[in-house]
C-alpha positions in Angstrom: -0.1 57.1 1.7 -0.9 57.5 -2.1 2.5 58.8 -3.5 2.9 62.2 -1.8 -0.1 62.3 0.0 -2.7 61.0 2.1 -6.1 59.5 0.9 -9.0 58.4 3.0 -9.3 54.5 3.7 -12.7 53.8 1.3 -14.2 50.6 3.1 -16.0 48.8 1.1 -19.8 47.0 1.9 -19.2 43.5 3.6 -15.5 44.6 4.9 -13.9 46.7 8.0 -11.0 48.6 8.3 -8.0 47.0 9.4 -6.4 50.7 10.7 -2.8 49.5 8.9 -0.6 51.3 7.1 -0.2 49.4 4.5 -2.2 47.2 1.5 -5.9 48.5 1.4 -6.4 49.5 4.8 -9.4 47.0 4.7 -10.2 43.3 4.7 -13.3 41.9 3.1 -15.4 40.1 6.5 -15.6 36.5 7.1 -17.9 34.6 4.2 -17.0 37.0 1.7 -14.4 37.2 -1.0 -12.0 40.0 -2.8 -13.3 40.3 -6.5 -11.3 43.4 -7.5 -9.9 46.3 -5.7 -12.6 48.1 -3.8 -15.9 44.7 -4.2 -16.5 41.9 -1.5 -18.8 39.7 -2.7 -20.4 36.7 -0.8 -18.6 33.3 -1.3 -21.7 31.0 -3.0 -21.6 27.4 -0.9 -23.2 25.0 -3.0 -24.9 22.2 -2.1 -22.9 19.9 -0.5 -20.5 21.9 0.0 -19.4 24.0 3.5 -17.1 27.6 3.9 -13.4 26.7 4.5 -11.7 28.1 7.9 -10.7 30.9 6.0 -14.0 32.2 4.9 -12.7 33.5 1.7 -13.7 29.8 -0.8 -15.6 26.6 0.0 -15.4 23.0 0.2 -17.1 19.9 0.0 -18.6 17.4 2.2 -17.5 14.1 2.7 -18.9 12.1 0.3 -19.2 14.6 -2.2 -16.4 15.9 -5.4 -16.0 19.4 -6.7 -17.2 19.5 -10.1 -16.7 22.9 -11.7 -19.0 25.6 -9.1 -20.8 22.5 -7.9 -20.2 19.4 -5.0 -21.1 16.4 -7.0 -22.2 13.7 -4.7 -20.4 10.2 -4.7 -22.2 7.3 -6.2 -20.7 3.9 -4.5 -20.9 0.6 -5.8 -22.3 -2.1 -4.2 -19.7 -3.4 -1.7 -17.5 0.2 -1.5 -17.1 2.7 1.2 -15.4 5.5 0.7 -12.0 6.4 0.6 -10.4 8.7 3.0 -7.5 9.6 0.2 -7.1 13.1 -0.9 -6.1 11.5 -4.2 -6.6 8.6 -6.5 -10.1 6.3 -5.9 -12.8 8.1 -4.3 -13.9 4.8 -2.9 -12.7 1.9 -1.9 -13.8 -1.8 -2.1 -14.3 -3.7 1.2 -12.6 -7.0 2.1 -13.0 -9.7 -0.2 -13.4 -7.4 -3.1 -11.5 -6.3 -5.6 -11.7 -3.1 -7.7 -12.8 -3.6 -12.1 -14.0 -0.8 -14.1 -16.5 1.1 -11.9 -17.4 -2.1 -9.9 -16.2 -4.1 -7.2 -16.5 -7.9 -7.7 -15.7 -10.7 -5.6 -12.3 -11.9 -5.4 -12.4 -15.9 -6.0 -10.8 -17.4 -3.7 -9.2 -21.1 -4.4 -9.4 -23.8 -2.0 -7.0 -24.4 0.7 -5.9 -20.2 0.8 -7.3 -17.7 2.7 -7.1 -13.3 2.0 -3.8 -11.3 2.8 -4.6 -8.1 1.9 -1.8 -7.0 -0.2 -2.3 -4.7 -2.2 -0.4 -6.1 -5.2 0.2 -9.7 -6.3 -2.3 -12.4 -5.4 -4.7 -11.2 -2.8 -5.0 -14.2 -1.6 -2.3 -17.2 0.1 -2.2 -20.9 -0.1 -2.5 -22.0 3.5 0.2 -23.7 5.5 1.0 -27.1 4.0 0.1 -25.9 0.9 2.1 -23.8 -2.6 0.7 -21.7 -5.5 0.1 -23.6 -8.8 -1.6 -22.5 -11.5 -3.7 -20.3 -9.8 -4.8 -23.4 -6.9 -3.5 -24.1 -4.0 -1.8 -27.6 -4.4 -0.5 -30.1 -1.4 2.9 -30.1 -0.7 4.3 -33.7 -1.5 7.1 -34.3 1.7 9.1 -37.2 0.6 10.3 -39.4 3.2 13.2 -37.8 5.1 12.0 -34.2 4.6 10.5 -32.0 6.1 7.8 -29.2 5.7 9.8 -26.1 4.8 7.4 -22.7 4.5 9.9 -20.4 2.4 8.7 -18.5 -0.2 11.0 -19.8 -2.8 11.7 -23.6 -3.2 9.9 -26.9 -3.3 7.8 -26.5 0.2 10.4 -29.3 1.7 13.7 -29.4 3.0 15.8 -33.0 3.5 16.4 -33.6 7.5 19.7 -33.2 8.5 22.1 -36.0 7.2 20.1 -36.0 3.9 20.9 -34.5 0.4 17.6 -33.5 -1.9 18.2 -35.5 -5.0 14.9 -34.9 -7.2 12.2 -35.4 -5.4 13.7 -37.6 -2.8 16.5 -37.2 0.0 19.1 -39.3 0.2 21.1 -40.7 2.9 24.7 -38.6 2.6 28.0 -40.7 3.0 30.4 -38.8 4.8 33.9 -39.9 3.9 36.3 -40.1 6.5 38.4 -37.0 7.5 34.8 -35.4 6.7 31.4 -34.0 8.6 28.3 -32.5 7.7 28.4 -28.5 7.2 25.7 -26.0 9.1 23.1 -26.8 7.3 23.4 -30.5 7.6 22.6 -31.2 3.9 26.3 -31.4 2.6 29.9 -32.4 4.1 33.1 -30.4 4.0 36.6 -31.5 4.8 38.0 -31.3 8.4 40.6 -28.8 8.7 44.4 -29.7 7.2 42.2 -31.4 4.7 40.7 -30.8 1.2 38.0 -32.7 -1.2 39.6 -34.5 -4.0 37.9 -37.0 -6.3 35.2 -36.8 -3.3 37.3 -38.0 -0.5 38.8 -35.7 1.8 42.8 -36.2 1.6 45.5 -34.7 3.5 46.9 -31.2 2.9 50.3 -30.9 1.7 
């Protein structure tokens, strides 16, 4: 239908007709692209490069970028394989490496840590036993008393129960009377119907 009347379906070289109603009444065939109203010319694969599912553009290869009408192919550095990504790095440096500039250099590992993996922070952690100092991994010093204590924040010791960490030592805790030690057995509270004054633990009035 052309306004008022009806006009012969033209199809075009490298198309068929679709037999609709509507729209051009023809489609251009598989490989080849619309250029204008009544045109299908051939989609150009370059190198590199393969025809999309929908036979109408292309794409490249694994391993290769689209650079203007070209697949580029990617040049890895020593120690990289290639990212899977559909953004960001094309590549992707193996374990034990770490990404600078266009390189991937070893990461230098400290004594007494081993690789985590993380993808911020130090790729690296100080081994059991063992806390982050200056870029090394030094001993943990247990004073007598203690305990080896692997949280992430704090000394890398914790006083045994009935001990108090006073600097770098723990020391014995005096429970008053009326008193015990609280759940985490490194201070004392009052017993009930009693309250801390003057650090005794009096009666409650």
């Amino acid at each position: 239908m052309n306004e008022d009347a009806c006009v012969a379906v033209v199809v075009p070289q490298n198309a068929y007709d679709t037999n609709w109603s509507y729209g051009s009444g023809w489609e251009c065939l598989h490989g080849f692209r619309r250029t204008d109203e009544a045109a299908c010319v051939e989609v150009e694969v370059p190198e590199g490069g393969f025809l999309a599912p929908s036979g109408e553009r292309w794409r490249c290869l694994r391993g290769y970028i689209k650079v203007d009408d070209t697949c580029q192919e990617i040049v890895l550095p020593a120690n990289a394989y290639l990212a899977d990504a559909s953004y960001g790095s094309m590549w992707t440096c193996e374990r034990g490496f770490k990404a600078t500039d266009d390189q991937c250099t070893a990461i230098a590992v400290p004594a007494n840590a081993y690789l985590n993996g993380s993808g911020y922070g130090h790729p690296w952690t100080c081994e059991r036993g063992f806390f982050e100092q200056a870029g090394l991994c030094a001993a943990v010093a247990i004073p007598a008393n203690a305990f080896f204590d692997d949280a992430i924040y704090g000394t890398g010791w914790k006083c045994e129960r009935g001990y108090e960490a006073s600097g770098e030592t723990c020391e014995f805790i005096n429970v008053p009377e009326n008193a015990h030690l609280d759940r985490s057995g490194n201070r004392w509270e009052c017993n009930k119907n009693f309250q801390k004054s003057k650090g005794l633990c009096v009666l409650n009035n």
